[in-house]
N, C-alpha and C positions, 0 to 999 in steps of 0.2 A: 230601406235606405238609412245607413247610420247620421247620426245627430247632425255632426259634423265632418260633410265629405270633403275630402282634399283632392283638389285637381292637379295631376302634373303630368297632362299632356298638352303642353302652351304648342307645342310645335306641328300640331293639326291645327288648333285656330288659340287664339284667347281674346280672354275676356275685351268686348269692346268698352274703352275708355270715356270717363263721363264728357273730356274734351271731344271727344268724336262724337259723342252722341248728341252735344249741345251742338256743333256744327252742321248736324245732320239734319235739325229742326229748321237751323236757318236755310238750311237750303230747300230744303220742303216748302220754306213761305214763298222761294223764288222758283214758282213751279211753272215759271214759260220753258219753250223748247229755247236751250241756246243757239239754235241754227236760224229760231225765225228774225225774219229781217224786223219785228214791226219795235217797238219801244219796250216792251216786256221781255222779246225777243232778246234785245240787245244788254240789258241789264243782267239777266242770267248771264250772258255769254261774258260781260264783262267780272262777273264774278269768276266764272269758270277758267275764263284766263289768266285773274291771279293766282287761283289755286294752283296753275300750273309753275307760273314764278315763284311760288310761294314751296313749290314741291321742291324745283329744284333749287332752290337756297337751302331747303331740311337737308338735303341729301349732298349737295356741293357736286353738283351735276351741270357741266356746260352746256350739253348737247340738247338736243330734242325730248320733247315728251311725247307717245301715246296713249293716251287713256284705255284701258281694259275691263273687261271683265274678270279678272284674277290671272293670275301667274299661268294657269292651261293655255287661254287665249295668247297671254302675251310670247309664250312658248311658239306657238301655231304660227303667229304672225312673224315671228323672229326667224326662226329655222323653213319654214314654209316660203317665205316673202323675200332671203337675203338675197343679192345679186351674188351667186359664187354657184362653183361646176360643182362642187361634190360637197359633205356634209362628214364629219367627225367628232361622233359624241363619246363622252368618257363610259367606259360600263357602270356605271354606278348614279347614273343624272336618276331624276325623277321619271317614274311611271308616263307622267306630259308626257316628256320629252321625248323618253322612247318610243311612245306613239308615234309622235310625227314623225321622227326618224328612224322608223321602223327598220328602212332598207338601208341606212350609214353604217360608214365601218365603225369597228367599237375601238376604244382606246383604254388598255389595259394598266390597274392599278393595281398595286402591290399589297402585300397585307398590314400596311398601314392606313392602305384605302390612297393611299396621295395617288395621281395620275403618274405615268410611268414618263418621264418627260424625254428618255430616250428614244424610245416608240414614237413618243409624238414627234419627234426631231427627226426619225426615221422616214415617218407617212408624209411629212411636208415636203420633205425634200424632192424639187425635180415633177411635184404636185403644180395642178391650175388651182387657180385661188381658189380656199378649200372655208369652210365656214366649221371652225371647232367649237363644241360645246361642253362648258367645265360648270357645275356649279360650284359656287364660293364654299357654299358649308351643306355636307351631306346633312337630306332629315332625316337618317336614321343612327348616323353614328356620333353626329355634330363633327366631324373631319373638316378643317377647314382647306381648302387648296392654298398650293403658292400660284397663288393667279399674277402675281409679276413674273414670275417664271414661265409662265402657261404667254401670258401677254409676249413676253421678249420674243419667243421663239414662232410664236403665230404672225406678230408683222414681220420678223426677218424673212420669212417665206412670200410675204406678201398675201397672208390670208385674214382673216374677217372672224374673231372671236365675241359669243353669245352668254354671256354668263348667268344663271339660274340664282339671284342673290335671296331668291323670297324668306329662306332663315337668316342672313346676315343685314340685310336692310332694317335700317332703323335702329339696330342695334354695333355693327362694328361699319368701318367706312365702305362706302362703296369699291369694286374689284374695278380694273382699268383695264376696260372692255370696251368694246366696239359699239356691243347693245349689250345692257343689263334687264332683268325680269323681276321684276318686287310684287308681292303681294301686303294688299293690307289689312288682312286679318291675320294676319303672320305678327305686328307689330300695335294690336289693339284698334286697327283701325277696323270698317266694316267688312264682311264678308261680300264678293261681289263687286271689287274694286281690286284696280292694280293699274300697272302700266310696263308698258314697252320704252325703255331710256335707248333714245338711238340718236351715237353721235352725229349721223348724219341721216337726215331722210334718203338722199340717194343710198344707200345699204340696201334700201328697199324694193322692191314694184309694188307701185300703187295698186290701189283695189277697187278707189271709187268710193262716197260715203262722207262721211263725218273724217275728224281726224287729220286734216290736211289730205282726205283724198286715201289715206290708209288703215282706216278702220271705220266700218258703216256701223250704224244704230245712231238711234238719239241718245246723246251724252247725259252720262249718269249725276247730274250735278250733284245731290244731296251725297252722295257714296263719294265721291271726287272730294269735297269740304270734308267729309268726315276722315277720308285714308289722311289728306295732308294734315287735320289739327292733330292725328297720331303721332306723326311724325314729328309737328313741332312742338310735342311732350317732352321728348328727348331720350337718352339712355343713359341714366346716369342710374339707375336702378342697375345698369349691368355689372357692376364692383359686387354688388350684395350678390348675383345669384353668381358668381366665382365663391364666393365664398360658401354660398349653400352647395356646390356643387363638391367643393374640396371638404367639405363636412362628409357629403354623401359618400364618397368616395372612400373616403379614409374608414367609413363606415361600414360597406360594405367589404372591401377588401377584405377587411378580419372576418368578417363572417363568410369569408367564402366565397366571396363574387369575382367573375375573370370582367373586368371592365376593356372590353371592346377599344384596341385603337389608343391603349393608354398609353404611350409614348407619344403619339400625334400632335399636331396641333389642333385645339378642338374648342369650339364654341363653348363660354360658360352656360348656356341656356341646354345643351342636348348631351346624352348620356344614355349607352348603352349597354346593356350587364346581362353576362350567363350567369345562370341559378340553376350548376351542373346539376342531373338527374331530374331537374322538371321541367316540365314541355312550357311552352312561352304560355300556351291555351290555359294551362291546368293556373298557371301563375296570376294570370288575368282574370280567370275567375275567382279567384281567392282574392286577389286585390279590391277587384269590385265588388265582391264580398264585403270589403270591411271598408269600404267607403272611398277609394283612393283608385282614382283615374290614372292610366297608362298604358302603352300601346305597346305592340309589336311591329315596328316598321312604319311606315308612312302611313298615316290615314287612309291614301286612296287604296294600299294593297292588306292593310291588314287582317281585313275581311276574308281574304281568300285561304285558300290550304297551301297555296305554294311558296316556297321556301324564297325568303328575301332575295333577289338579287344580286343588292349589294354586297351583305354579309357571303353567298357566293364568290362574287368577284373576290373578295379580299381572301379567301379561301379560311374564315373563321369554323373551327370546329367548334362542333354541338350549337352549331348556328338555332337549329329549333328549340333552345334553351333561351335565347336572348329577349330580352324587354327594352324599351327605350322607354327614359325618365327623362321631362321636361319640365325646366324651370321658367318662370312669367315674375313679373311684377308682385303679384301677391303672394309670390312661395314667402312660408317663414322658417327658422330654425324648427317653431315644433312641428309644420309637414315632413319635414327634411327627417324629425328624429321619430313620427309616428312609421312615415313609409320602413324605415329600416327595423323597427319594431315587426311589424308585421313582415317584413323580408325574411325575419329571422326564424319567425315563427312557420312561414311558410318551407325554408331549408332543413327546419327539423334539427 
């Protein structure tokens, strides 16, 4: 392992913040269950119910909170759980998602990656209330949706939109959704936490449990205290990685890289680039060769041999050429100007 490794895959997890981790201590010394009734009992649980006022003041959230085990579950409980006859996810959501909605029709995007909002205007129509699912900001391309566009046209139908915010939370404002998905190791909080934001409980069928009745386990307090003091970090760190990003960019470009979706609107944190003539494989191992963390695709798929999905849908050529580069809190100019050092070197 070189001296000095640089990480920049913030958009699988990053680094947990020393405010989260100090949170996390505190909540470990309040180690009752917050469901029991006795004095210990109630003391957790009245910690626990700030964190949740306290979550949605970070976030400027009216509605409900569920507490989760990460953005998968809160996935599961949202599309699994909503009161609606049919289900409509965009082709490009998260691995989650298409899980659960394995059997939904799919919602076709263009080679910008944006949802095709025609289409959607098509399927609603003359449709029973239908439950669409958009994420805010793609994790492989950083594409951000027009989710007030997505929004207009899903209540004129009278249908029920889920939105997938776990790369945009914490970082750009929340999408104006029905139910939103955050995860908080997405945003420096711990691995193991998240929640379901749902404007209204009824959305739901209960399940029984914790949670008002809709999600069972004993409540994760320490992981709860730590995802919210992430949150009320703040993002103001997000102006700098615009700027390491338009560095990278401008960087790249000249040497030869086709950057993924570059007209788009697209998150400053995510970034995805062909490096024609070498396979995404050959590229990651020469990265992490020389110290410098970075993916092909989402964490949960890039494991596998099969070819991205999304980068499909958008119908991107030499798609098995692409990497995605992720900025966090601690990127600095010289990650920014080693990675393209080494890009270069890897181009030949």
């Amino acid at each position: 392992m070189p001296a000095n490794p640089i990480y920049l895959d913030h958009a699988a997890t990053t680094p947990l913040l020393p405010q989260a981790m100090a949170a996390m201590q505190d909540g470990w010394a309040a180690w009752a269950n917050p469901s029991s009734p006795h004095a210990a009992g109630r003391a957790a649980r009245a910690a626990f119910e700030d964190a949740r006022a306290r979550l949605k003041a970070a976030l400027g959230w009216q509605g409900e909170v569920i507490f989760t085990s990460g953005a998968s579950e809160a996935l599961a409980l949202g599309i699994g759980r909503a009161k609606v006859s049919q289900v409509l996810v965009s082709a490009v959501e998260h691995d989650a998602a298409l899980r659960v909605a394995s059997a939904a029709a799919r919602l076709s995007v263009g080679a910008d990656g944006a949802a095709d909002l025609n289409a959607l205007e098509t399927h609603l129509n003359g449709t029973d209330r239908a439950l669409v699912v958009v994420q805010q900001v793609n994790s492989e391309t950083g594409v951000m949706q027009d989710m007030k566009a997505v929004a207009d046209l899903v209540r004129a139908a009278g249908g029920m939109l889920l939105c997938d915010a776990a790369q945009g939370a914490g970082k750009i404002p929340l999408p104006p959704a029905d139910m939103v998905v955050i995860a908080a190791h997405k945003f420096g909080g711990p691995v193991g936490a998240g929640a379901l934001l749902v404007r209204d409980y009824g959305l739901l069928e209960p399940s029984g449990g914790q949670e008002r009745g809709y999600r069972g386990g004993t409540e994760a307090l320490p992981l709860v205290l730590g995802m919210v003091a992430a949150l009320e970090a703040g993002n103001a760190w997000m102006a700098q990685a615009a700027a390491l990003r338009e560095m990278l960019e401008s960087e790249l470009v000249a040497a030869g890289a086709q950057v993924i979706a570059a007209g788009a609107p697209r998150i400053a944190t995510i970034g995805a680039y062909r490096m024609p003539g070498k396979s995404s494989a050959a590229q990651l191992i020469r990265f992490d060769g020389a110290g410098i963390a970075v993916s092909a695709g989402s964490a949960c798929s890039s494991g596998s041999l099969k070819p991205s999905h999304v980068l499909t849908a958008m119908g991107v050529e030499g798609l098995s050429e692409v990497i995605r580069v992720s900025i966090g809190r601690e990127t600095t100019e010289a990650d920014i100007a080693r990675f393209v050092q080494v890009w270069r070197e890897i181009r030949g």
